[in-house]
C-alpha positions in Angstrom: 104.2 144.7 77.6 102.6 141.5 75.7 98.9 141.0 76.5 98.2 138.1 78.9 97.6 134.7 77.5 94.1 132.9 78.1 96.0 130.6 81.0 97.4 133.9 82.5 94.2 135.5 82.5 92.9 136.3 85.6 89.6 134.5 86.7 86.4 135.9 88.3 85.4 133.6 91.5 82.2 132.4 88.8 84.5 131.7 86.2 87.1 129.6 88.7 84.1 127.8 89.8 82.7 126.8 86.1 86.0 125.3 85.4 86.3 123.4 88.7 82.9 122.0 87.9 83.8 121.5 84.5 86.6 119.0 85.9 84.0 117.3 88.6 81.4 116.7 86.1 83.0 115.7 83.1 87.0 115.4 83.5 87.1 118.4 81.6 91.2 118.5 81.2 91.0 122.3 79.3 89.7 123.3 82.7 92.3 121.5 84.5 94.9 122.9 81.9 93.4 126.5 82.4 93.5 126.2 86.3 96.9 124.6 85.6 98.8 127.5 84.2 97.3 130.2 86.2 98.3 128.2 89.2 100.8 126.8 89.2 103.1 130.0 89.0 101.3 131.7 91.7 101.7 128.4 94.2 104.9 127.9 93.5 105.8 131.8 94.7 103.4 130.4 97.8 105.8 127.7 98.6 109.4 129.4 97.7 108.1 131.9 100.5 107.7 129.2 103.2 111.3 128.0 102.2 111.0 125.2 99.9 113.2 124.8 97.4 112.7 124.7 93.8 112.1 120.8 93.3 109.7 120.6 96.9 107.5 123.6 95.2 107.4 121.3 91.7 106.5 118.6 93.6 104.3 120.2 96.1 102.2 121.8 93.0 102.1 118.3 90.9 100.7 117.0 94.6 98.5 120.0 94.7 97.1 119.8 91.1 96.3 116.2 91.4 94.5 116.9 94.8 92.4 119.2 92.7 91.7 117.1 89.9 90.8 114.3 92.1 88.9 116.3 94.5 87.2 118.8 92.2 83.5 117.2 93.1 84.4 118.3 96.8 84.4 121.5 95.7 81.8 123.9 98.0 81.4 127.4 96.0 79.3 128.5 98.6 82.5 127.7 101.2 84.9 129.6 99.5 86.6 130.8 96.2 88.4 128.3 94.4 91.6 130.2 95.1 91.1 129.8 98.9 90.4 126.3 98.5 93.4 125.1 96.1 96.0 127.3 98.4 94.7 125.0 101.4 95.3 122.0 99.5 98.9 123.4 98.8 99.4 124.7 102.4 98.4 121.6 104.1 100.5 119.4 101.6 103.9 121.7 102.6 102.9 121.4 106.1 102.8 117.5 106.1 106.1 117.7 103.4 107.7 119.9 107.2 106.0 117.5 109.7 107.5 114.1 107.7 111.3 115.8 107.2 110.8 116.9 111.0 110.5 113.0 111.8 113.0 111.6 109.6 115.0 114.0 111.5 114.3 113.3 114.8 114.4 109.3 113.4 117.5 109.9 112.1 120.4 108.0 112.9 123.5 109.5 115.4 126.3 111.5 113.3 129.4 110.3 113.6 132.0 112.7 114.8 133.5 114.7 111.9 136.7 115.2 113.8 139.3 112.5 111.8 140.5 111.6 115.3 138.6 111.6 117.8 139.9 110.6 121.6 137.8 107.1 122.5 137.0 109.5 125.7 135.6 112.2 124.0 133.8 109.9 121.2 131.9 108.1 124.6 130.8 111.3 125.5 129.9 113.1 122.6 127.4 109.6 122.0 126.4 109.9 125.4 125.0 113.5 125.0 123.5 112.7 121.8 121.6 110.3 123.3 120.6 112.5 126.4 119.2 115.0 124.0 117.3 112.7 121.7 115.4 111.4 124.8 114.8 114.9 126.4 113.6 115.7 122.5 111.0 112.5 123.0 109.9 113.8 126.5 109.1 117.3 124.8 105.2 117.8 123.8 104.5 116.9 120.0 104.0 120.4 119.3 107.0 121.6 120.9 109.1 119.1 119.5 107.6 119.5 115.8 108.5 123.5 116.2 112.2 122.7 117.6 113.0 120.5 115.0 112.0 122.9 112.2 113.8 125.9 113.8 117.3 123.8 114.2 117.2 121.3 112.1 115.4 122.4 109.2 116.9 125.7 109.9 113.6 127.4 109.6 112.7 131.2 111.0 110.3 131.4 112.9 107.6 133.2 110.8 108.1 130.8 108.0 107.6 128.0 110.9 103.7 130.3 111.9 103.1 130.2 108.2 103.9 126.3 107.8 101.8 125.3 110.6 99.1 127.7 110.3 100.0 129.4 113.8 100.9 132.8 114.7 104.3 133.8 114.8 103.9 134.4 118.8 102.7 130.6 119.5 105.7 129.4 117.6 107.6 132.0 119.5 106.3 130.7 122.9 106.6 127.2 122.0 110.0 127.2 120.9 111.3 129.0 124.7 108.6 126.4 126.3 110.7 123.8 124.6 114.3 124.9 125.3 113.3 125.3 128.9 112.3 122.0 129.1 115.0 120.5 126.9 117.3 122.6 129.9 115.3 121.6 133.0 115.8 117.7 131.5 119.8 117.8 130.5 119.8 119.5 133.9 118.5 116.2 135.6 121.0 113.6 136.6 120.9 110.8 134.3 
């Protein structure tokens, strides 16, 4: 087994906090480097367990990394280790990477049919129940919507959905059978 490196090195919760305020006070980029490297392999683990793939976690710890260089002076030893801190700057970053690909989806434009030929009748319809789901989808409460539209069309489970948000599994549970039996009660409706 080779010994650790100086960046793999574990650091005490003083020693995290010296090099944070190394980089607040002076820009002190051996700090960041240090920070960097003993980081960066850990968040991106973090992330590849919420389900991002390998170039969301790279970007997500770039995003991450430059929060804490930029940030570093907001740094509160007395409100946390360093650790806690930088793995809330990476969990609220995924968390508004979910919450913009959960709009683009529900912004997203109609798919056409995949069938090569589809019946005019059947095409009608299929647009017209597109369209009655997308505006049962609006009606649905923003929280409900936002866990729907990681669970099916992210394709999400459910605990990585509690982990994302920063809910517990059984909220994300309840809010997802809220939803459907709303998204039923308002297909049921006549239109």
């Amino acid at each position: 087994m080779r010994p650790a490196s100086e960046a793999e090195r574990p650091f005490d919760r003083a020693e995290a906090a010296r090099l944070i305020a190394a980089i607040a006070e002076a820009g002190d980029r051996q700090a960041f480097a240090r920070l960097f490297a003993f980081y960066a392999p850990r968040l991106k683990t973090f992330l590849a367990r919420q389900g991002f793939g390998a170039s969301d976690c790279d970007d997500l710890i770039q995003d991450t990394m430059l929060a804490v260089w930029r940030k570093a002076g907001q740094f509160d030893a007395e409100a946390g280790a360093v650790s806690t801190w930088i793995f809330t700057i990476c969990r609220n970053l995924g968390i508004d990477r979910r919450r913009r690909l959960a709009r683009s989806f529900a912004n997203a434009e109609p798919v056409v049919d995949i069938d090569p030929s589809p019946s005019a009748e059947g095409e009608i319809i299929s647009r017209e129940e597109e369209t009655r789901v997308r505006r049962a989808l609006d009606r649905l409460p923003a929280e409900q919507a936002e866990v729907i539209a990681l669970s099916f069309f992210s394709q999400s489970p459910q605990s990585e959905i509690a982990k994302a948000l920063g809910i517990p599994l059984g909220t994300v549970k309840s809010r997802v059978r809220l939803a459907m039996n709303r998204l039923r009660h308002l297909l049921d409706e006549p239109s």
